[in-house]
py3Dmol code that shows the C-alpha trace and the ligand (Angstrom):
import py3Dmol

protein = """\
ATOM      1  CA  UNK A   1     -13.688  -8.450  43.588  1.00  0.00           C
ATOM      2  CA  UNK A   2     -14.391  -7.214  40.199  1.00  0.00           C
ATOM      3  CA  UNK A   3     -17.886  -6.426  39.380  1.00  0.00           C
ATOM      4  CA  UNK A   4     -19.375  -6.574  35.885  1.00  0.00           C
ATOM      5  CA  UNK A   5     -21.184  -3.389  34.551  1.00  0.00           C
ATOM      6  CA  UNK A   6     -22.977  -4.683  32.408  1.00  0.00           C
ATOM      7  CA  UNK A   7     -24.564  -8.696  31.400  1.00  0.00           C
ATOM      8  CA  UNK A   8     -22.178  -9.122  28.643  1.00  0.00           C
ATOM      9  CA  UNK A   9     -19.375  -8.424  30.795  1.00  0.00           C
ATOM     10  CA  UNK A  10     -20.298 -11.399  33.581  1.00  0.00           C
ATOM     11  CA  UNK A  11     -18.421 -13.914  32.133  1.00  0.00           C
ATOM     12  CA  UNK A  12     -15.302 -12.424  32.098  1.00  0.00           C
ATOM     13  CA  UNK A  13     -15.505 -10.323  35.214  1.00  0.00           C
ATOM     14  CA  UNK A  14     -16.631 -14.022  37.065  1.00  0.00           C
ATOM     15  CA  UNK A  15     -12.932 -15.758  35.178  1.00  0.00           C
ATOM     16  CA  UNK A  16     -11.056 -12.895  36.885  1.00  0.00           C
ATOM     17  CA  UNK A  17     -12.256 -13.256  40.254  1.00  0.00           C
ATOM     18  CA  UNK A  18     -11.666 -17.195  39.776  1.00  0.00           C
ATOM     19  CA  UNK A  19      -8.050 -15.798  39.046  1.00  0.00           C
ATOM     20  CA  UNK A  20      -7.601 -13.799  41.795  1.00  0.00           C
ATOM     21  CA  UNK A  21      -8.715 -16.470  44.814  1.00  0.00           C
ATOM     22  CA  UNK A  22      -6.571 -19.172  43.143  1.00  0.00           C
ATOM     23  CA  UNK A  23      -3.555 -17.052  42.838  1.00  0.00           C
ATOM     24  CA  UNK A  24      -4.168 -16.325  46.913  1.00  0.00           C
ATOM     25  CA  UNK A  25      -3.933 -20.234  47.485  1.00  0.00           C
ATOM     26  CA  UNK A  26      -1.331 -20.550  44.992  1.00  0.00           C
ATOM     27  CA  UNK A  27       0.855 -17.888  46.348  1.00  0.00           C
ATOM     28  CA  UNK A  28       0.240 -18.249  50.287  1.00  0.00           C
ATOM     29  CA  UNK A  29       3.014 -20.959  50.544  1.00  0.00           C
ATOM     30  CA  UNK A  30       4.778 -20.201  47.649  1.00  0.00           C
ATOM     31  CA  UNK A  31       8.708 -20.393  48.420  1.00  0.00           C
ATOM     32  CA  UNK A  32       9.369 -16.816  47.654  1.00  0.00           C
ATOM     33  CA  UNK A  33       6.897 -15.781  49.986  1.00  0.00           C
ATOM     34  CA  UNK A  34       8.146 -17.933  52.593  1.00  0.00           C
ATOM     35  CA  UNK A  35      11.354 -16.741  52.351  1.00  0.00           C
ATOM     36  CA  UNK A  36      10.064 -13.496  52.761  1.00  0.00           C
ATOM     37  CA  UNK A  37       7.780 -14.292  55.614  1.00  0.00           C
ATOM     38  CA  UNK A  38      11.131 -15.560  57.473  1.00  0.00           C
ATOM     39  CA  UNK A  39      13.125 -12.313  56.816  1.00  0.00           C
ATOM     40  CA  UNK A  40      10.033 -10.099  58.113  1.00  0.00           C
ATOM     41  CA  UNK A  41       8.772  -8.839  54.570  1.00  0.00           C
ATOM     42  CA  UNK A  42       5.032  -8.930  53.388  1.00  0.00           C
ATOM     43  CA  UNK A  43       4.068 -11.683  51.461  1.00  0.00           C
ATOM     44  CA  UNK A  44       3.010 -11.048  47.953  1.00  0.00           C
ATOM     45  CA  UNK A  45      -0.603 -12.092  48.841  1.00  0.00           C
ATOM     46  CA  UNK A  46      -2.995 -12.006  45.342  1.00  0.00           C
ATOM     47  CA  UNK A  47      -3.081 -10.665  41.784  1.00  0.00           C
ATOM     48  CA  UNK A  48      -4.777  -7.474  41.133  1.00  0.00           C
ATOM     49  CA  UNK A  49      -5.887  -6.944  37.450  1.00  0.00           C
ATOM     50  CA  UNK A  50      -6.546  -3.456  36.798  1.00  0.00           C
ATOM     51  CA  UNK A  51      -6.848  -0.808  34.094  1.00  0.00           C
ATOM     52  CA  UNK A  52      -9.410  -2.651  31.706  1.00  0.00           C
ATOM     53  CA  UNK A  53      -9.542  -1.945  28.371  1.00  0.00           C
ATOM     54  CA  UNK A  54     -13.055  -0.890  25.917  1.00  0.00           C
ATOM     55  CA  UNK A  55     -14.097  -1.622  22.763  1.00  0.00           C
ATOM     56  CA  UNK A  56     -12.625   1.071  20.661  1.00  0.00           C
ATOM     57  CA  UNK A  57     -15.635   2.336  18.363  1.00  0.00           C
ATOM     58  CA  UNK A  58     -14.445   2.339  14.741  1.00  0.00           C
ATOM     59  CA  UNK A  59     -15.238   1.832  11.432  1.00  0.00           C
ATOM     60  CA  UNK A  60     -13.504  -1.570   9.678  1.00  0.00           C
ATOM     61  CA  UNK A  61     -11.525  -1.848   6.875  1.00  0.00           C
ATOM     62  CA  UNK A  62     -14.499  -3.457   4.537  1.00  0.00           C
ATOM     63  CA  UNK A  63     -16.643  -0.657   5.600  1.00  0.00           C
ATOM     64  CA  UNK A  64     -13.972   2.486   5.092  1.00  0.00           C
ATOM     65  CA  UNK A  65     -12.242   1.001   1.906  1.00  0.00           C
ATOM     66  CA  UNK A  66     -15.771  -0.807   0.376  1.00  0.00           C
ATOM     67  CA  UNK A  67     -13.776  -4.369   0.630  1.00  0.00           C
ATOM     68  CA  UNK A  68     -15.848  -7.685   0.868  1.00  0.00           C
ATOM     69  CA  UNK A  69     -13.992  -9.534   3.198  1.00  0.00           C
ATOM     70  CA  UNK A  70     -10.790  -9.769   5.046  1.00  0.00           C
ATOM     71  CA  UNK A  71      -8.202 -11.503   7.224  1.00  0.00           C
ATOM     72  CA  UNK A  72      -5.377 -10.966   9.401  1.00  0.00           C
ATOM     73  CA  UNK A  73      -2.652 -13.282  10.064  1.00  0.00           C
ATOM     74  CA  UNK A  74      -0.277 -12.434  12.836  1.00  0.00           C
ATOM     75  CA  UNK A  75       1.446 -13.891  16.149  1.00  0.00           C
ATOM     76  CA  UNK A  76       0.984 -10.998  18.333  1.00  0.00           C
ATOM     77  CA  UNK A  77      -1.760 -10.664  20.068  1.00  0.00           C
ATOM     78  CA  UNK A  78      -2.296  -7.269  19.525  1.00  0.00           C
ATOM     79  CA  UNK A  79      -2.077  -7.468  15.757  1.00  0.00           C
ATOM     80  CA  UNK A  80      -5.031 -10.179  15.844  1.00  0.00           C
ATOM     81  CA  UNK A  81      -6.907  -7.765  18.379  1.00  0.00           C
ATOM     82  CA  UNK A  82      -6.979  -4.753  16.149  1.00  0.00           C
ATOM     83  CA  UNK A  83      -7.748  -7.152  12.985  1.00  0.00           C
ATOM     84  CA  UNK A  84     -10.858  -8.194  14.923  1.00  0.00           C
ATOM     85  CA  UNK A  85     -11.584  -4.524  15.488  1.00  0.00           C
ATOM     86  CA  UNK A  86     -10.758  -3.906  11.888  1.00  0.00           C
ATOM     87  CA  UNK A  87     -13.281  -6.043  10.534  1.00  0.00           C
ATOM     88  CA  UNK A  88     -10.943  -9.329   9.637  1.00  0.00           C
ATOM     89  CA  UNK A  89     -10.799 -12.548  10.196  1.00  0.00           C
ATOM     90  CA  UNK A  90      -7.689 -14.116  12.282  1.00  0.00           C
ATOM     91  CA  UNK A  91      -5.651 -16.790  10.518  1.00  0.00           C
ATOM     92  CA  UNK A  92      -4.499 -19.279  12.572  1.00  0.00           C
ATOM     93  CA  UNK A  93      -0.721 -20.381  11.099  1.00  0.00           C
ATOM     94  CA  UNK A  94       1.208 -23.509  13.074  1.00  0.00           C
ATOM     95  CA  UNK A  95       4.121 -23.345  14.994  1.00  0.00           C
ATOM     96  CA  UNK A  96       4.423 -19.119  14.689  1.00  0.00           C
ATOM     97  CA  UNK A  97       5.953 -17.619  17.293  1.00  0.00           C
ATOM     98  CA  UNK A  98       6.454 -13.738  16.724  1.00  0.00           C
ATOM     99  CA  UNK A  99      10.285 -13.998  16.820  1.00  0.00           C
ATOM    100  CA  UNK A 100      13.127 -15.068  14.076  1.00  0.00           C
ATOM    101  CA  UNK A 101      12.403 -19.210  14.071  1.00  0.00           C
ATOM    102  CA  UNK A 102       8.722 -18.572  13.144  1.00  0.00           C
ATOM    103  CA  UNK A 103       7.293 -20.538  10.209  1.00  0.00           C
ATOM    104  CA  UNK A 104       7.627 -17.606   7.935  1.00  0.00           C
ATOM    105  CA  UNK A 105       6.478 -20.573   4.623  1.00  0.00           C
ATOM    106  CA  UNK A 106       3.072 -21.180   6.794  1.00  0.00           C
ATOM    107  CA  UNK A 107       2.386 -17.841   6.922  1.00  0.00           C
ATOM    108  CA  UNK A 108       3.658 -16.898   3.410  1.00  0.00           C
ATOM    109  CA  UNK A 109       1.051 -20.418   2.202  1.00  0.00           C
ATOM    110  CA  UNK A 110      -1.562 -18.882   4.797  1.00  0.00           C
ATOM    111  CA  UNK A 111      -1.487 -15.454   2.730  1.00  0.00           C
ATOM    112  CA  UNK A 112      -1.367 -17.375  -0.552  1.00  0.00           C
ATOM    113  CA  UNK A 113      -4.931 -19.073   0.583  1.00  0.00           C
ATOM    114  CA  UNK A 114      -6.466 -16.097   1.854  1.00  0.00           C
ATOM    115  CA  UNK A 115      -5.797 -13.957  -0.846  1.00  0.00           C
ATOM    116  CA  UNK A 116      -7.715 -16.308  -2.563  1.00  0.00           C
ATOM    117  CA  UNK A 117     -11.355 -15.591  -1.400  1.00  0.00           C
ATOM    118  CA  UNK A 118     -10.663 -12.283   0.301  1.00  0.00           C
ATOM    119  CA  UNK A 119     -10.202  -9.320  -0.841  1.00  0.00           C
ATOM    120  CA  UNK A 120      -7.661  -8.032   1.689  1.00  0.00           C
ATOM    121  CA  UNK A 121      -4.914 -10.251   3.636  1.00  0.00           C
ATOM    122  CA  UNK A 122      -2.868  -8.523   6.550  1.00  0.00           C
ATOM    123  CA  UNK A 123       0.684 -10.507   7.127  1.00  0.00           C
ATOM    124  CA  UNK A 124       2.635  -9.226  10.094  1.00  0.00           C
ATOM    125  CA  UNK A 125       5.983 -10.740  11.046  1.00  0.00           C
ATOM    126  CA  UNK A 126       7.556  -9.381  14.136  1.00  0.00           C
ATOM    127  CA  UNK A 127      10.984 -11.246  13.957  1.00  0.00           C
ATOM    128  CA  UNK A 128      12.678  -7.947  12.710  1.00  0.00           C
ATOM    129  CA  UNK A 129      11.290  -5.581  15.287  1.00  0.00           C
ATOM    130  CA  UNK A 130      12.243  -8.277  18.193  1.00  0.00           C
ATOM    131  CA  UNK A 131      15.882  -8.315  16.418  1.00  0.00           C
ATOM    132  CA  UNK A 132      15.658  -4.478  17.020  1.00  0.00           C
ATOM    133  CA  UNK A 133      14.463  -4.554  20.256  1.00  0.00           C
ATOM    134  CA  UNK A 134      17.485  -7.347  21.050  1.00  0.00           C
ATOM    135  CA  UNK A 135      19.838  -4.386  19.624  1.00  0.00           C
ATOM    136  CA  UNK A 136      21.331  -8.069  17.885  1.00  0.00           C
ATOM    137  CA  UNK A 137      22.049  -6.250  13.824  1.00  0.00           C
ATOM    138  CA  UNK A 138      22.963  -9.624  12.488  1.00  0.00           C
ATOM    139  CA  UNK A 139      20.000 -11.468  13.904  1.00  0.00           C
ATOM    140  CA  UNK A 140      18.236  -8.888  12.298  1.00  0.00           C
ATOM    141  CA  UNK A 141      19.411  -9.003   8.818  1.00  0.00           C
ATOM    142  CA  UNK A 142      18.777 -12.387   9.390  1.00  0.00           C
ATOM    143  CA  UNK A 143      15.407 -11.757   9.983  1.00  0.00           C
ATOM    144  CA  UNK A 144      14.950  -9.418   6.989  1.00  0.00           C
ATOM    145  CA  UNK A 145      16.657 -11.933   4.810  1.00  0.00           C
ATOM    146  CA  UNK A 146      14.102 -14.593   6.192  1.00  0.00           C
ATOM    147  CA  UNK A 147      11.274 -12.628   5.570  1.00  0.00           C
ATOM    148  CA  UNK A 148      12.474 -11.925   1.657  1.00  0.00           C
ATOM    149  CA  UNK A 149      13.354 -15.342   0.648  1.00  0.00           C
ATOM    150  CA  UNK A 150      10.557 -17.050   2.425  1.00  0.00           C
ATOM    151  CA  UNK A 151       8.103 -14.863   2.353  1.00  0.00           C
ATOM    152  CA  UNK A 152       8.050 -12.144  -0.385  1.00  0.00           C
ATOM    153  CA  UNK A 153       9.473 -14.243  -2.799  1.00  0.00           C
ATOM    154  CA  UNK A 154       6.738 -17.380  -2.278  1.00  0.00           C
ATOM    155  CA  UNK A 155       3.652 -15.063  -2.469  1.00  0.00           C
ATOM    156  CA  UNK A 156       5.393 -12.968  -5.245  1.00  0.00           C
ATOM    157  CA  UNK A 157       5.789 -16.188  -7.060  1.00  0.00           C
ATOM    158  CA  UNK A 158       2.690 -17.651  -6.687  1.00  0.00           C
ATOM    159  CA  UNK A 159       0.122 -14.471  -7.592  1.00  0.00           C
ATOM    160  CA  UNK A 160       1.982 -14.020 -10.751  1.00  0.00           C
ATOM    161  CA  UNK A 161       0.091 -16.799 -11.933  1.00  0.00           C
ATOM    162  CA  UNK A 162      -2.612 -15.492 -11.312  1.00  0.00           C
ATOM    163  CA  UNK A 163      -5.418 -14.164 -13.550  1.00  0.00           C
ATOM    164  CA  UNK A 164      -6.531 -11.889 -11.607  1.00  0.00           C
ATOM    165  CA  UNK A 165      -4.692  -8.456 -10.506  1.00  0.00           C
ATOM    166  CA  UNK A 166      -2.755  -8.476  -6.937  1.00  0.00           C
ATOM    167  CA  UNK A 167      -1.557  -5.622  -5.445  1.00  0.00           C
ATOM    168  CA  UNK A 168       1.243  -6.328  -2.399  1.00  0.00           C
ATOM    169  CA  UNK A 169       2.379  -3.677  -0.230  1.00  0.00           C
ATOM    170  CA  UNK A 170       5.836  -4.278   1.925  1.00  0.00           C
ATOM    171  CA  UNK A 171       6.836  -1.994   5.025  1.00  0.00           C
ATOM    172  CA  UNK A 172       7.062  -2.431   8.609  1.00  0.00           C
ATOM    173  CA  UNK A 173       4.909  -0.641  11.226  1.00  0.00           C
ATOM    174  CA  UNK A 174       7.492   1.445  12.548  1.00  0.00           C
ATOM    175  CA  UNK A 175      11.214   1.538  12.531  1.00  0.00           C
ATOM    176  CA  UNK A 176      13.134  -0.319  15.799  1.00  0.00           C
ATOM    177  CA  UNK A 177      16.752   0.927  15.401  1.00  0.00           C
ATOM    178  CA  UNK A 178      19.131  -1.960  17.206  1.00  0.00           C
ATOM    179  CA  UNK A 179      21.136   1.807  18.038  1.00  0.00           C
ATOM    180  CA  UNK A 180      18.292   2.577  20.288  1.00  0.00           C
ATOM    181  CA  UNK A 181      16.469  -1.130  20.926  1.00  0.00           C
ATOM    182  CA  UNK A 182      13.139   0.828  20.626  1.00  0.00           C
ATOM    183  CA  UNK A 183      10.147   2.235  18.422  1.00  0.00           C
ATOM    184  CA  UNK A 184      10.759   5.634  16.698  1.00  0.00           C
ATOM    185  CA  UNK A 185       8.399   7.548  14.705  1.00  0.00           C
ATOM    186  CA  UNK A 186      10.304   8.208  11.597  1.00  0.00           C
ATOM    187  CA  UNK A 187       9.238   7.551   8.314  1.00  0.00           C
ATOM    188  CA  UNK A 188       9.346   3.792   7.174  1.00  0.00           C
ATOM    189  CA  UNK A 189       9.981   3.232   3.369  1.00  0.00           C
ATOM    190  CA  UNK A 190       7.387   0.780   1.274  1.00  0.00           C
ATOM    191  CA  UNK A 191       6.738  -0.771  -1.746  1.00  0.00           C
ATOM    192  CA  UNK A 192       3.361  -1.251  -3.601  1.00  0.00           C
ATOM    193  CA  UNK A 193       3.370  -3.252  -6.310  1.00  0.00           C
ATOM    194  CA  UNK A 194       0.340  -3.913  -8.884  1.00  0.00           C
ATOM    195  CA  UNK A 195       0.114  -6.794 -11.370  1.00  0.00           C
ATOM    196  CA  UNK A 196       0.868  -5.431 -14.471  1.00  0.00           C
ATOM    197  CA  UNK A 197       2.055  -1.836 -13.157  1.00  0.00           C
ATOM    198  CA  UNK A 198       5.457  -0.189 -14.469  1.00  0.00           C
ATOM    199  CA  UNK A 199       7.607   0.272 -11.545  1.00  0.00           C
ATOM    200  CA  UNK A 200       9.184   3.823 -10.873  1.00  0.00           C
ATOM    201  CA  UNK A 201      12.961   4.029 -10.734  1.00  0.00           C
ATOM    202  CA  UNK A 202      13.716   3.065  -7.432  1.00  0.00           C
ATOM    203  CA  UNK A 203      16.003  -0.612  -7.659  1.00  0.00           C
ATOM    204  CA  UNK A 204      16.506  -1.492  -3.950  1.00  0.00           C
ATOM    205  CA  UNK A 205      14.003  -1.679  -0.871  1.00  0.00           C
ATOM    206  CA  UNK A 206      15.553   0.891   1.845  1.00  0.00           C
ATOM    207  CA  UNK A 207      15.010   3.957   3.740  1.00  0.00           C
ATOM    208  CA  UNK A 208      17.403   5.984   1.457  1.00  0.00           C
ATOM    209  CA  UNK A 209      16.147   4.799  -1.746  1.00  0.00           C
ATOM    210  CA  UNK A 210      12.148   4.807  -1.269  1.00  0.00           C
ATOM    211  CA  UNK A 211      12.598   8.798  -0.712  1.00  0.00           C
ATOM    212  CA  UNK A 212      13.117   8.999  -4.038  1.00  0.00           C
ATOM    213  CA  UNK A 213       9.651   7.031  -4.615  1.00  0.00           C
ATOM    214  CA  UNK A 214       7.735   8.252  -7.201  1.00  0.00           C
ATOM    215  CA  UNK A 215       4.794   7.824  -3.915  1.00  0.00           C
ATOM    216  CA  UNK A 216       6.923  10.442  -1.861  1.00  0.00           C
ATOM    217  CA  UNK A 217       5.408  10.618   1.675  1.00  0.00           C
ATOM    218  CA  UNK A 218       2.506   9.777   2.582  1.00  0.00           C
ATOM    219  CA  UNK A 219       1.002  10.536   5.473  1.00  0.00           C
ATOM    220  CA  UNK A 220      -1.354   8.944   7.780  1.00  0.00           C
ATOM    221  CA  UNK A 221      -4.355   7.624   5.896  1.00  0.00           C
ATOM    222  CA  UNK A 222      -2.457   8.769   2.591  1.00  0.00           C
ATOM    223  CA  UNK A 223      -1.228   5.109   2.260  1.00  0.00           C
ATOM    224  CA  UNK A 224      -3.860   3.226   2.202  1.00  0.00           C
ATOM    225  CA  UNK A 225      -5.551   5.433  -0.198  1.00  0.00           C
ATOM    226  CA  UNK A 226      -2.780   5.083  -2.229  1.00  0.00           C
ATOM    227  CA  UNK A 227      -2.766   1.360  -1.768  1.00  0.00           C
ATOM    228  CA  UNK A 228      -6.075   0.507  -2.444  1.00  0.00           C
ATOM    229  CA  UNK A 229      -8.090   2.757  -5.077  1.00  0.00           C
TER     230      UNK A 229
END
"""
ligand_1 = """\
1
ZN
Zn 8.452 -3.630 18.959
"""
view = py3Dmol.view(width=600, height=400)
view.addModel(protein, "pdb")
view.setStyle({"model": 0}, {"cartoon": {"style": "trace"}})
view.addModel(ligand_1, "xyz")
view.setStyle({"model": 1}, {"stick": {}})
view.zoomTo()
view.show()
């Protein structure tokens, strides 16, 4: 059984032990484990959760870049856990579902809202990096073409409007080459763009061209000292 270590942790150590005597019931006569009872094998008896994570200590976002408030709005589960950490609050969007079909004009309206009252708004979209991961190259210009036309281009639309100054930054996280259907650590090219800023002389949004950037690379940190300043 799992003990807590300490009072805060009761709750969900007492939810995981519920978990682990009804997966016993569930799997004693479950039909894989019957069929492996008749050909000798050991059943698959119970669950066993291990390797719990901690609360990484860490300053937020409002408190390392002076912001007043924040949000996050993402379908991945990590994403929304290190927004939490990060000091923001999580967005919730209908019907998004981390891969291609997700509703990539809720999210883009969701942004448009948030920006609003907060001072900082975190969009992730994963559909590209699952397209990646899928090694599927025309799923994921698809999903690049998706996130341009009905995403970019809604926000970018709307906060020109606007009175007040917006600055947008595009990029992904990481690259996830379809050649290699996984994460790499190269260099990912961005975009920052400020109300009322003259743009360097870079025309087109890819790895080749934002070398030239007028930002070069940044590093670590660097970017979002360059972004927000
Ligand atoms: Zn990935």
């Amino acid at each position: 059984m799992i003990r807590a270590t300490s009072a805060e942790a009761e709750e969900t150590a007492n939810l995981l032990n519920d978990l682990i005597l009804r997966s016993q019931l569930l799997l004693e006569n479950h039909p894989v484990n019957l069929k492996r009872a008749a050909a000798g094998k050991d059943k698959a008896n119970s669950i066993w959760p291990w390797s719990p994570g901690y609360k990484p200590a860490m300053k937020t976002l409002l408190e390392l870049y002076n912001l007043k408030s924040g949000s996050v709005i993402s379908a991945v589960d990590l994403i929304r856990g290190i927004g939490v950490y990060a000091g923001l609050k999580v967005v919730e969007v209908e019907g998004i579902t981390g891969l291609y079909n997700t509703n990539y004009e809720g999210k883009a309206q969701a942004a448009i809202e948030a920006l609003r009252t907060d001072d900082f708004v975190y969009l992730h979209i994963e559909a590209s990096d699952e397209a990646g991961h899928e090694g599927d190259v025309a799923l994921k210009i698809k999903t690049i073409e998706y996130l341009d036309a009905r995403v970019v281009k809604p926000i970018l639309e709307e906060i020109v409007k606007w009175n007040e100054a917006v600055t947008i930054a595009i990029l992904p996280d990481h690259p996830t080459p379809c050649a290699t259907k996984t994460h790499t650590n190269k260099p990912v090219p961005f975009v920052i763009y400020r109300t009322g800023e003259t743009p360097d002389n870079v025309q087109v949004y890819d790895e080749f061209a934002a070398e030239k950037g007028s930002y070069g690379l940044l590093k670590g940190m660097e970017f979002m000292k360059a972004l927000i300043r």
